[in-house]
DOVOSE-660892 format. One line per 3 residues: number of its first residue (from 0); for each residue x, y negated, z negated of C-alpha. Coordinates in Angstrom, 3 decimals, decimal comma, always signed. Layout:
BEGIN
NUM	X Y Z ~ ...
This chain:
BEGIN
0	-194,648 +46,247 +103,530 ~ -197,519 +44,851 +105,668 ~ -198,783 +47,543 +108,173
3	-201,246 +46,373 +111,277 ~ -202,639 +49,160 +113,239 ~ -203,739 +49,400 +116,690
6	-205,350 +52,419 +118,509 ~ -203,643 +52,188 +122,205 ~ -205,406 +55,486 +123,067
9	-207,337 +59,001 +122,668 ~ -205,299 +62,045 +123,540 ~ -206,836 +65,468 +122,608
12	-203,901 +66,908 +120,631 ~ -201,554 +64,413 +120,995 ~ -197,804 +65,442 +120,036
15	-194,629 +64,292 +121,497 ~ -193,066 +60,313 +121,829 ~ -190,076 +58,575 +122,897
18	-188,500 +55,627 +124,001 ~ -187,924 +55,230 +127,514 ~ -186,744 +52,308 +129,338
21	-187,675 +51,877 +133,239 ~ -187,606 +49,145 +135,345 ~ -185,766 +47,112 +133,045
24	-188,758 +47,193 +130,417 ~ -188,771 +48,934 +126,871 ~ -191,051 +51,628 +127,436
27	-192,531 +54,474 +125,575 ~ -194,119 +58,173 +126,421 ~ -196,937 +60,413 +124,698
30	-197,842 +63,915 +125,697 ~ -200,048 +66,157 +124,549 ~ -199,371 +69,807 +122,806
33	-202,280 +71,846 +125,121 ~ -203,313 +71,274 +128,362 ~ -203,722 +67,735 +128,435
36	-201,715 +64,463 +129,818 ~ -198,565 +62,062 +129,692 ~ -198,746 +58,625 +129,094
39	-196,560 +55,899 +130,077 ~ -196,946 +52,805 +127,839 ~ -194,840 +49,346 +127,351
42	-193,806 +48,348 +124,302 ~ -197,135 +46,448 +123,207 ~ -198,948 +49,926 +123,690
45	-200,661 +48,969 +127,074 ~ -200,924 +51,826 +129,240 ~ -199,541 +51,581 +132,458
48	-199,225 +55,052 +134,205 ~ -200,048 +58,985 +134,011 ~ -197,531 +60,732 +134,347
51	-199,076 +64,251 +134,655 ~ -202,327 +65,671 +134,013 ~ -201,051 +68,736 +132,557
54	-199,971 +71,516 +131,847 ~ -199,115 +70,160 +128,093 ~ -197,427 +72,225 +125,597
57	-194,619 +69,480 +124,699 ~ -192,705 +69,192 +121,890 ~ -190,065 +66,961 +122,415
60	-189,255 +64,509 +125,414 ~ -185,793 +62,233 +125,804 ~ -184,960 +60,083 +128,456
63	-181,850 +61,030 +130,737 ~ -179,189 +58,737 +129,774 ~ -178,563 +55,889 +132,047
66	-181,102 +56,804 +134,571 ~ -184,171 +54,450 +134,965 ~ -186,799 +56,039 +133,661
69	-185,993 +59,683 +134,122 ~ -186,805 +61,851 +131,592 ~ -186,131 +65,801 +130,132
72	-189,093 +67,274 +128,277 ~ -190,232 +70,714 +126,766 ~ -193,242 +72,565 +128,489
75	-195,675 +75,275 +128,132 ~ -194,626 +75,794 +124,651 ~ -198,472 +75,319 +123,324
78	-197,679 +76,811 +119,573 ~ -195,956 +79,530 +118,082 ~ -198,030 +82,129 +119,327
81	-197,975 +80,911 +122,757 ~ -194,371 +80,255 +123,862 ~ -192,683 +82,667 +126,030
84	-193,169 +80,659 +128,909 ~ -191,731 +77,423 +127,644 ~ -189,007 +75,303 +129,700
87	-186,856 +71,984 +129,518 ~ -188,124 +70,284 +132,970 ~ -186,378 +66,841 +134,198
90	-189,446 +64,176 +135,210 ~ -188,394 +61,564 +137,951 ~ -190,417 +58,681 +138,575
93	-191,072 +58,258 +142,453 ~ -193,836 +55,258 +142,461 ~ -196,311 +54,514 +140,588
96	-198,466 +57,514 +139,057 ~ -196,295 +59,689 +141,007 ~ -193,873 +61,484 +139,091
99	-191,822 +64,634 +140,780 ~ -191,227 +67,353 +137,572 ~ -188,414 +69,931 +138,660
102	-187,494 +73,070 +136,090 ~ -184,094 +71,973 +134,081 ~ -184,393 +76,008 +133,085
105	-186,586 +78,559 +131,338 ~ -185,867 +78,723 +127,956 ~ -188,538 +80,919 +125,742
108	-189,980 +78,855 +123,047 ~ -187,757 +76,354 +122,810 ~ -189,045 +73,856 +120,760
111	-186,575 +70,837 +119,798 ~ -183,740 +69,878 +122,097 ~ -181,171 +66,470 +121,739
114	-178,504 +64,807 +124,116 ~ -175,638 +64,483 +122,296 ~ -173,230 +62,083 +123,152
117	-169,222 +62,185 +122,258 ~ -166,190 +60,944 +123,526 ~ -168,455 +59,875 +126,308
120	-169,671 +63,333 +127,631 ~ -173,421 +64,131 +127,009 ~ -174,396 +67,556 +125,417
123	-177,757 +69,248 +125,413 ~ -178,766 +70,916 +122,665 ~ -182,179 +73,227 +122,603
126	-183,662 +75,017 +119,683 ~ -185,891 +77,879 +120,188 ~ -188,318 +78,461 +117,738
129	-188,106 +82,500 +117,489 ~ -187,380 +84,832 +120,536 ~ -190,317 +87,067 +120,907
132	-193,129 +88,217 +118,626 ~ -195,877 +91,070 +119,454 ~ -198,964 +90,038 +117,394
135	-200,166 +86,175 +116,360 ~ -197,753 +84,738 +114,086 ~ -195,285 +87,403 +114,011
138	-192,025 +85,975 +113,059 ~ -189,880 +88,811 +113,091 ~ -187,725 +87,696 +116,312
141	-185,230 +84,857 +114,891 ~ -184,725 +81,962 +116,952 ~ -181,372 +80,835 +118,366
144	-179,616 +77,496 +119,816 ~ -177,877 +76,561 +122,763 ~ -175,731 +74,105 +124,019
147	-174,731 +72,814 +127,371 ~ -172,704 +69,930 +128,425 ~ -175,753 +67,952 +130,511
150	-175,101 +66,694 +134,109 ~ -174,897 +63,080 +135,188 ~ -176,531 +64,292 +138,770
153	-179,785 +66,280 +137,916 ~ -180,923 +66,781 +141,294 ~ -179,800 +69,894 +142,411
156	-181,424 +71,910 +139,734 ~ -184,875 +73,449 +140,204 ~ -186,797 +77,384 +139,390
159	-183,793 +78,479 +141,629 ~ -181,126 +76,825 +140,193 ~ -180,799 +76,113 +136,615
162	-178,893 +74,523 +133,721 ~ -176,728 +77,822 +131,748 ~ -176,300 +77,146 +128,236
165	-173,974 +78,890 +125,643 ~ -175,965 +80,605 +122,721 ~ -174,190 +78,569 +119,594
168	-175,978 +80,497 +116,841 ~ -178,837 +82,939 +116,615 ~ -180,092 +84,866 +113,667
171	-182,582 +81,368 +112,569 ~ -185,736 +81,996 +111,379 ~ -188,781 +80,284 +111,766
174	-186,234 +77,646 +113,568 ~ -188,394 +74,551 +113,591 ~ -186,289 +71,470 +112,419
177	-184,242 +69,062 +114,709 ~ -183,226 +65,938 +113,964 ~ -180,378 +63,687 +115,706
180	-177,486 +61,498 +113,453 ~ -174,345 +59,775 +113,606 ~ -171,391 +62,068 +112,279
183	-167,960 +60,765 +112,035 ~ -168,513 +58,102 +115,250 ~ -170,525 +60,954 +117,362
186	-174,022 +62,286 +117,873 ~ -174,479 +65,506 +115,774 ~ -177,446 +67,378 +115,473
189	-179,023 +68,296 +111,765 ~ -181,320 +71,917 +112,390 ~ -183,408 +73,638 +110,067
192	-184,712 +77,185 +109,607 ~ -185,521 +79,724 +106,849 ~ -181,973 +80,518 +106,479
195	-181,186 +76,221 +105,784 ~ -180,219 +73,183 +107,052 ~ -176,971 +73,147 +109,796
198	-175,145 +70,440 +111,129 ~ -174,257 +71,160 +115,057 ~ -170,981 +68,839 +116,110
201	-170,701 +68,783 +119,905 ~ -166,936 +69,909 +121,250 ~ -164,388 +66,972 +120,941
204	-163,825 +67,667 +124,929 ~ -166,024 +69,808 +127,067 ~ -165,145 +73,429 +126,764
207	-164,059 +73,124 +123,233 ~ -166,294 +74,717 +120,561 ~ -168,925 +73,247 +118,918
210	-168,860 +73,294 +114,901 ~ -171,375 +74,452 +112,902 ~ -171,491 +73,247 +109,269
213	-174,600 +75,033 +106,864 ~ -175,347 +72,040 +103,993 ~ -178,061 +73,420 +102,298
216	-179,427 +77,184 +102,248 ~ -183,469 +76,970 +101,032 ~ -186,053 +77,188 +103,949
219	-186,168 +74,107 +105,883 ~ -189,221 +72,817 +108,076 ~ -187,346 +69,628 +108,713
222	-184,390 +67,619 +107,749 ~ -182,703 +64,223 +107,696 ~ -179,450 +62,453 +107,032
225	-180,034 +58,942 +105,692 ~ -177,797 +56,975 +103,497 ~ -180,270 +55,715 +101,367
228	-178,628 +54,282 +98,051 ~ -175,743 +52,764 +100,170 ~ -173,071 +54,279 +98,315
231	-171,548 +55,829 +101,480 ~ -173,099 +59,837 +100,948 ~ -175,577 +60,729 +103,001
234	-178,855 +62,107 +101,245 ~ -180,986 +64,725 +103,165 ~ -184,188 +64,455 +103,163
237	-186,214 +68,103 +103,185 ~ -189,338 +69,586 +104,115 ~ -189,834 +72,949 +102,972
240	-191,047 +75,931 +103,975 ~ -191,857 +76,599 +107,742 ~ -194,758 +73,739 +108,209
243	-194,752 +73,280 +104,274 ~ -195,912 +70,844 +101,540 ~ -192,722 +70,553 +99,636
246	-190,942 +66,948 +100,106 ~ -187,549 +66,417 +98,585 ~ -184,424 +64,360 +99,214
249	-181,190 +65,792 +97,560 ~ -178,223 +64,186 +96,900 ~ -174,565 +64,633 +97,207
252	-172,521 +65,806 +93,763 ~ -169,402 +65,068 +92,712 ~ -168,444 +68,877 +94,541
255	-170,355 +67,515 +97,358 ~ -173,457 +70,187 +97,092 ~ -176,266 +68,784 +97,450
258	-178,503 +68,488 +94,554 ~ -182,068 +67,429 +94,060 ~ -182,491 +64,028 +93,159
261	-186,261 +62,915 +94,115 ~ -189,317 +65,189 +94,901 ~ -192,734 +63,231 +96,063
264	-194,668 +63,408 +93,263 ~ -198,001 +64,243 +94,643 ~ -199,658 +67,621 +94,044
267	-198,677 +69,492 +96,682 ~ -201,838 +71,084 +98,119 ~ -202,690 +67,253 +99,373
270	-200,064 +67,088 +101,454 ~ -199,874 +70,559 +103,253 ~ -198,261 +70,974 +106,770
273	-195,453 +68,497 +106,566 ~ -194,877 +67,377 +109,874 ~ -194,161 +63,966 +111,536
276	-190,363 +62,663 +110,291 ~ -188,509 +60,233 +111,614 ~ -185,134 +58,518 +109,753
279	-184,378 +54,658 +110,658 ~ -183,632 +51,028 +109,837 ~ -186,435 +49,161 +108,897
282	-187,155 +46,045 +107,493 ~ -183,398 +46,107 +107,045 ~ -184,087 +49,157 +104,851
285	-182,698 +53,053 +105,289 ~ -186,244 +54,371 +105,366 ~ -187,591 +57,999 +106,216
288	-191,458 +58,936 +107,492 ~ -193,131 +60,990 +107,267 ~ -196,756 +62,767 +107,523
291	-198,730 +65,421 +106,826 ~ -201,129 +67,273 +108,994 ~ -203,584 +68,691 +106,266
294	-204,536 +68,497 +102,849 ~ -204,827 +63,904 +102,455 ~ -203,398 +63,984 +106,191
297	-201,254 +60,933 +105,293 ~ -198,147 +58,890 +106,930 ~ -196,043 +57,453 +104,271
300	-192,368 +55,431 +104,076 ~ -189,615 +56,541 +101,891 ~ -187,093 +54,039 +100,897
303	-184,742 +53,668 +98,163 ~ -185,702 +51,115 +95,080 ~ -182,135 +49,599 +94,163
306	-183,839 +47,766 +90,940 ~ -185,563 +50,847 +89,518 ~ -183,028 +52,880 +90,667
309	-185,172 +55,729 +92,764 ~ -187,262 +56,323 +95,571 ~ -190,140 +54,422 +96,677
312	-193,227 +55,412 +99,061 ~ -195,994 +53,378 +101,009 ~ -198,236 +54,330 +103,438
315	-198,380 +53,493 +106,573 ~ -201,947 +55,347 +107,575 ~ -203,955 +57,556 +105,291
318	-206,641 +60,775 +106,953 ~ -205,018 +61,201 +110,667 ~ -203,371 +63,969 +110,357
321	-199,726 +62,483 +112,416 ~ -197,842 +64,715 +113,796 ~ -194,798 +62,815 +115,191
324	-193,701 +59,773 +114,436 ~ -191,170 +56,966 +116,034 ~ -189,567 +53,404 +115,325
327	-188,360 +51,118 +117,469 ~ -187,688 +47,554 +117,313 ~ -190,020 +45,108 +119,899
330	-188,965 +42,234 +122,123 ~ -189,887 +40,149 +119,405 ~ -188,085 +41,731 +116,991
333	-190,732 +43,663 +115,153 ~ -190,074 +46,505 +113,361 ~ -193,008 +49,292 +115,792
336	-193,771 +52,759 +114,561 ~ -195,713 +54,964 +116,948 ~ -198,206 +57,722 +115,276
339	-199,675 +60,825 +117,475 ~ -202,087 +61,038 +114,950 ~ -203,191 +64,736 +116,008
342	-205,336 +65,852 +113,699 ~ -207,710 +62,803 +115,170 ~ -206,822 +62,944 +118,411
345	-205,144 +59,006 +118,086 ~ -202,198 +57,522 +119,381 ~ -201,500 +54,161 +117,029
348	-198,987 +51,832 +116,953 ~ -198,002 +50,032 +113,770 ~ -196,365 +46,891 +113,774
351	-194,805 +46,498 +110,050 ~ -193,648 +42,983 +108,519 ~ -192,670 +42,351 +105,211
């Protein structure tokens, strides 16, 4: 793996990406976790608008389906201390720099959220990290998630009139994990918390319930479903505890438990506050990032070795402290991975070849 960096911009804090395609170009977004701005770049990580100043605090952003260029993202939500005024708001661009931000709904630190799609009908999903606290870094209040089918017509919602979402499942500590997979020919959501790692299945038809399926039950930071060996089980892949330094991937028994098969074999006071994780294709490889936000502040890629029959890891970047991470494939067929390198106040995108 060849990796070539390029620095597209400063951002004090920066946190959250994602795809988002508008005007019939491959875009991409970056916003910030305090009180700082959102970027618009293309694809080749030239900026091209702002699309607010502030107020920051976002943890996630995802792009409505099918609109052009509209976009849901988490704000206010500046850390787990300072949360309780957190929302989901729906951006919509009008022209250039000028971007109208409505309130999708309140929702006290929520921190990850997905659209779902099955059977055609899209599902929003929102995790909130805890539900209250009364000092700094009380955790006593677990967090919760909802779920909503999402709207095709946005516009009529606003601080008046919000989205209502069903509470799915409460009683989830220190509920910080979220990623998004393909389960049985759907969208499913993998979530983790103190009390484990739970698959969410949106309803087969709206109204139906939503099934919740626990697959592991040790803390979980973050989790990911990747078929890595290619014998047709997913592993997960697990960060453990709440912003921890424990990397494993487990793997399905013959009782289909899962197991652990690989741990990263680096001491783990080096690679303290696991963080940025992302699970793709690339170079035609099942591979998993992943960084760390203290200790070596590294971004590494996990892939399975077929020939020496385990788990292989190169880095990507090495002292920048990412804390999200995204791939996407370019217009020229490149395999991209975006870094907010936080701890350094960098947003970088990689281009990787073999």
């Amino acid at each position: 793996m060849k990796v070539e960096k390029k620095v597209i911009a400063n951002l004090t804090k920066c946190y959250a990406t994602t795809r988002l395609n508008y005007h019939g170009k491959s875009c991409f977004l970056v916003a910030a976790e305090k009180q700082d701005p959102c970027y618009l770049f293309a694809e080749d990580g030239t900026k091209l608008e702002t699309v607010w100043e502030g107020p920051g605090g976002v943890m996630t952003m995802l792009q409505v389906p099918g609109s052009d260029g509209q976009f849901l993202a988490t704000r206010k939500f500046y850390g787990p201390n300072d949360g309780a005024d957190a929302s989901i708001v729906i951006a919509t661009p009008k022209a250039e720099n000028d971007w109208e931000i409505r309130t999708l709904l309140h929702i006290p630190f929520v921190h990850r959220f997905g659209i779902l799609n099955r059977a055609g009908v899209n599902y929003l999903i929102a995790c909130c990290l805890k539900s209250g606290h009364e000092y700094k870094n009380d955790f006593r209040f677990p967090g919760e998630v909802y779920g909503a089918v999402l709207p095709k017509d946005l516009s009529a919602f606003n601080d008046d009139n919000q989205l209502e979402m069903t509470l799915l499942q409460d009683e989830m500590l220190k509920n910080h994990g979220f990623s998004v997979f393909q389960h049985g020919g759907h969208d499913a959501a993998l979530v983790g918390c103190e009390e484990g790692s739970f698959i969410f299945d949106p309803p087969m038809v709206p109204g139906g319930d939503w099934v919740i399926t626990k697959v592991l039950d040790i803390p979980t930071s973050d989790s990911v479903l990747v078929d890595f060996d290619g014998d047709g089980k997913p592993e997960l892949g697990v960060i453990s505890g709440f912003h921890g330094n424990s990397l494993t991937i487990y793997h399905l028994n013959e009782h289909d438990h899962y197991i652990p098969q690989w741990k990263y074999p680096a001491p783990e006071a080096d690679t303290e506050m696991l963080h940025a994780t992302w699970a793709d294709t690339i170079l035609g490889k099942p591979t998993w990032i992943v960084g760390w936000r203290k200790g070596t502040k590294d971004t590494i890629a996990i892939t399975w070795d077929a020939e020496a029959g385990t788990y292989k890891t190169e880095y990507i970047d090495r002292n920048t402290g990412c804390a999200n991470a995204m791939h996407f494939v370019n217009a020229a067929g490149q395999d991209v991975i975006v870094g907010t390198n936080r701890e350094i106040n960098e947003v970088a995108l990689y281009t990787i070849t073999e």
